[in-house]
C-alpha positions as a Markdown table, in Angstrom:
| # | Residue | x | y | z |
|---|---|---|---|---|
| 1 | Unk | -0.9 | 95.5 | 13.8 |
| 2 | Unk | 1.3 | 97.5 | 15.8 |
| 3 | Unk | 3.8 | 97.5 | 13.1 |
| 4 | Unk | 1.0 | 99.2 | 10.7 |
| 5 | Unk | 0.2 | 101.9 | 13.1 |
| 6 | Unk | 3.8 | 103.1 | 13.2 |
| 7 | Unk | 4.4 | 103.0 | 9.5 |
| 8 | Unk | 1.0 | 105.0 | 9.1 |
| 9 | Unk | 2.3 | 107.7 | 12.1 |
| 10 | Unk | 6.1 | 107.5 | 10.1 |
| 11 | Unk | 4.2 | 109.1 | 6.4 |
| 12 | Unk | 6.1 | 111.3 | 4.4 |
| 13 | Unk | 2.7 | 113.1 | 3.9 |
| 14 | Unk | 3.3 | 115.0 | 7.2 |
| 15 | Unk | 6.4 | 116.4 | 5.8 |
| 16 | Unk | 5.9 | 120.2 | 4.2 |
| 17 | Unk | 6.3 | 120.0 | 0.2 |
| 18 | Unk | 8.4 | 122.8 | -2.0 |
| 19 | Unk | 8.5 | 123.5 | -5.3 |
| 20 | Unk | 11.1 | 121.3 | -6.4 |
| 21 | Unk | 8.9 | 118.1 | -4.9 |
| 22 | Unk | 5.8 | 119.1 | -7.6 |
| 23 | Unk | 5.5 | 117.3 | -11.4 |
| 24 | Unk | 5.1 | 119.7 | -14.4 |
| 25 | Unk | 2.0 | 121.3 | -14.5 |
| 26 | Unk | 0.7 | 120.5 | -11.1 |
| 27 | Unk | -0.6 | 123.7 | -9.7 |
| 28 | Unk | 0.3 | 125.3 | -5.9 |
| 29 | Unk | -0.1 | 128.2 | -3.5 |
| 30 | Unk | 3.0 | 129.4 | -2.7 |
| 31 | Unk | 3.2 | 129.1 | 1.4 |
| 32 | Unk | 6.7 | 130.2 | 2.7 |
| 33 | Unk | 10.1 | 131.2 | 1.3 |
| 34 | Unk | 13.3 | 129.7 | 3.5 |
| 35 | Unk | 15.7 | 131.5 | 2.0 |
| 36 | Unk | 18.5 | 134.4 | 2.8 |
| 37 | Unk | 16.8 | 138.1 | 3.1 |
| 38 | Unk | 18.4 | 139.0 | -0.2 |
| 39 | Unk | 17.6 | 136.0 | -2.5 |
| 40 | Unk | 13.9 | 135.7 | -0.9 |
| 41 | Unk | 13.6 | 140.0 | -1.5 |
| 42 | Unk | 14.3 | 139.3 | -5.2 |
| 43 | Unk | 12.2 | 136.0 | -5.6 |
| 44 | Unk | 9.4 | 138.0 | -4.3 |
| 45 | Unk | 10.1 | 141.1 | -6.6 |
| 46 | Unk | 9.4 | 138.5 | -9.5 |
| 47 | Unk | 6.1 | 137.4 | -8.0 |
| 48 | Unk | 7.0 | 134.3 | -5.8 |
| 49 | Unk | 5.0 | 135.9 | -2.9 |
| 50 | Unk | 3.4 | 133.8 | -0.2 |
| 51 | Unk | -0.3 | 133.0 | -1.2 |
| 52 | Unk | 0.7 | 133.4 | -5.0 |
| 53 | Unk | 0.0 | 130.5 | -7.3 |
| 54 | Unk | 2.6 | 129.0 | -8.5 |
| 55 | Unk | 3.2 | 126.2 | -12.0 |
| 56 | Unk | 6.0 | 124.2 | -12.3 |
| 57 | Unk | 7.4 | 124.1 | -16.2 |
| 58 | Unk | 10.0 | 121.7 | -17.9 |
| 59 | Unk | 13.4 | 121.0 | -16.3 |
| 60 | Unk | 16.3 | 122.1 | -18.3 |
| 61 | Unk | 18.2 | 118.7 | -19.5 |
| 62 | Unk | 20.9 | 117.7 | -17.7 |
| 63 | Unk | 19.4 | 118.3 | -14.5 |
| 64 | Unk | 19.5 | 122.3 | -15.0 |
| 65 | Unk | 17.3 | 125.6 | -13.7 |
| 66 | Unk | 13.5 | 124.4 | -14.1 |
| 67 | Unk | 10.6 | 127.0 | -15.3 |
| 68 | Unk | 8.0 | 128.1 | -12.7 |
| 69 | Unk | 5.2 | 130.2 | -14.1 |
| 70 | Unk | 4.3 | 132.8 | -11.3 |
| 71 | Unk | 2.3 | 136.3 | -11.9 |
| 72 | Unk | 2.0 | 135.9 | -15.3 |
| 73 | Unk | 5.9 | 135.2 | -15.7 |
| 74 | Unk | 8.1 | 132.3 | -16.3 |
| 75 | Unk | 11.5 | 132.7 | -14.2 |
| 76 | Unk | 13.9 | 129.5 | -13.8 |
| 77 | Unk | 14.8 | 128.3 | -10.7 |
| 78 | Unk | 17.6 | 126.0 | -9.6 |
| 79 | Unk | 16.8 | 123.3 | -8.0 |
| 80 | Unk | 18.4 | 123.8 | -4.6 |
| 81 | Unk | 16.5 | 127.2 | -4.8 |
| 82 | Unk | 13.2 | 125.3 | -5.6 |
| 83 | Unk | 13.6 | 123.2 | -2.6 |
| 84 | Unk | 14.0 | 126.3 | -0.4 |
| 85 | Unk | 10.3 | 127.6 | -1.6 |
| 86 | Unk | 7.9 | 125.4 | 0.8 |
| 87 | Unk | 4.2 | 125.5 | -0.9 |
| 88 | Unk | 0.2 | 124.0 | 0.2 |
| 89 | Unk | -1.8 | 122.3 | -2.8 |
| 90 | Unk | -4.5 | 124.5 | -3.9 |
| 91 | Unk | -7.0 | 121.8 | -3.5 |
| 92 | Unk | -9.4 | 122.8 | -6.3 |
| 93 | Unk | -6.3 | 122.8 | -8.8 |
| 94 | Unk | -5.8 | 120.3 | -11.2 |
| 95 | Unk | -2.4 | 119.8 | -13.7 |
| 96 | Unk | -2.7 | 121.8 | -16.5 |
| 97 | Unk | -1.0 | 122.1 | -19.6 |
| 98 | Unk | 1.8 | 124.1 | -20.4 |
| 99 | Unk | 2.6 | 125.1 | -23.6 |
């Protein structure tokens, strides 16, 4: 029993998600952005802004930039980018589909 508790107290579910952790489609609200003053200035000139929703698209193949669909725009991200841009589930979203 006490080696249940501990792997229940050990979750990953505790741990904050980003952008790069979400499937295609999968809907978000944009929480925080981790990244240099710069980088984070332009990302937010494009419409990743904290409360924002925010899609995930299609990864380029090969393990390129992926599309996120933000403020009516699509910009690609890299994934080490993606990973900087820590999000909370909008918990009346659903996937959608992405044309």
């Amino acid at each position: 029993m006490a080696a249940a508790a501990k792997q229940a107290l050990a979750a990953p579910c505790a741990a904050p998600k980003t952008l790069a952790d979400l499937r295609t489609g999968q809907r978000c609200i944009l929480d925080r952005l981790d990244l240099p003053e710069d980088v984070a200035r332009r990302l937010m000139e494009l419409g990743f802004l904290p409360g924002n929703e925010v899609v995930p698209g299609h990864k380029a193949p090969g393990g390129g930039p992926r599309v996120f669909r933000v403020d009516g725009s699509e910009v690609a991200l890299r994934e080490d980018t993606a990973a900087r841009l820590y999000i909370r589930r909008d918990p009346e979203s659903d996937l959608i589909v992405l044309s």
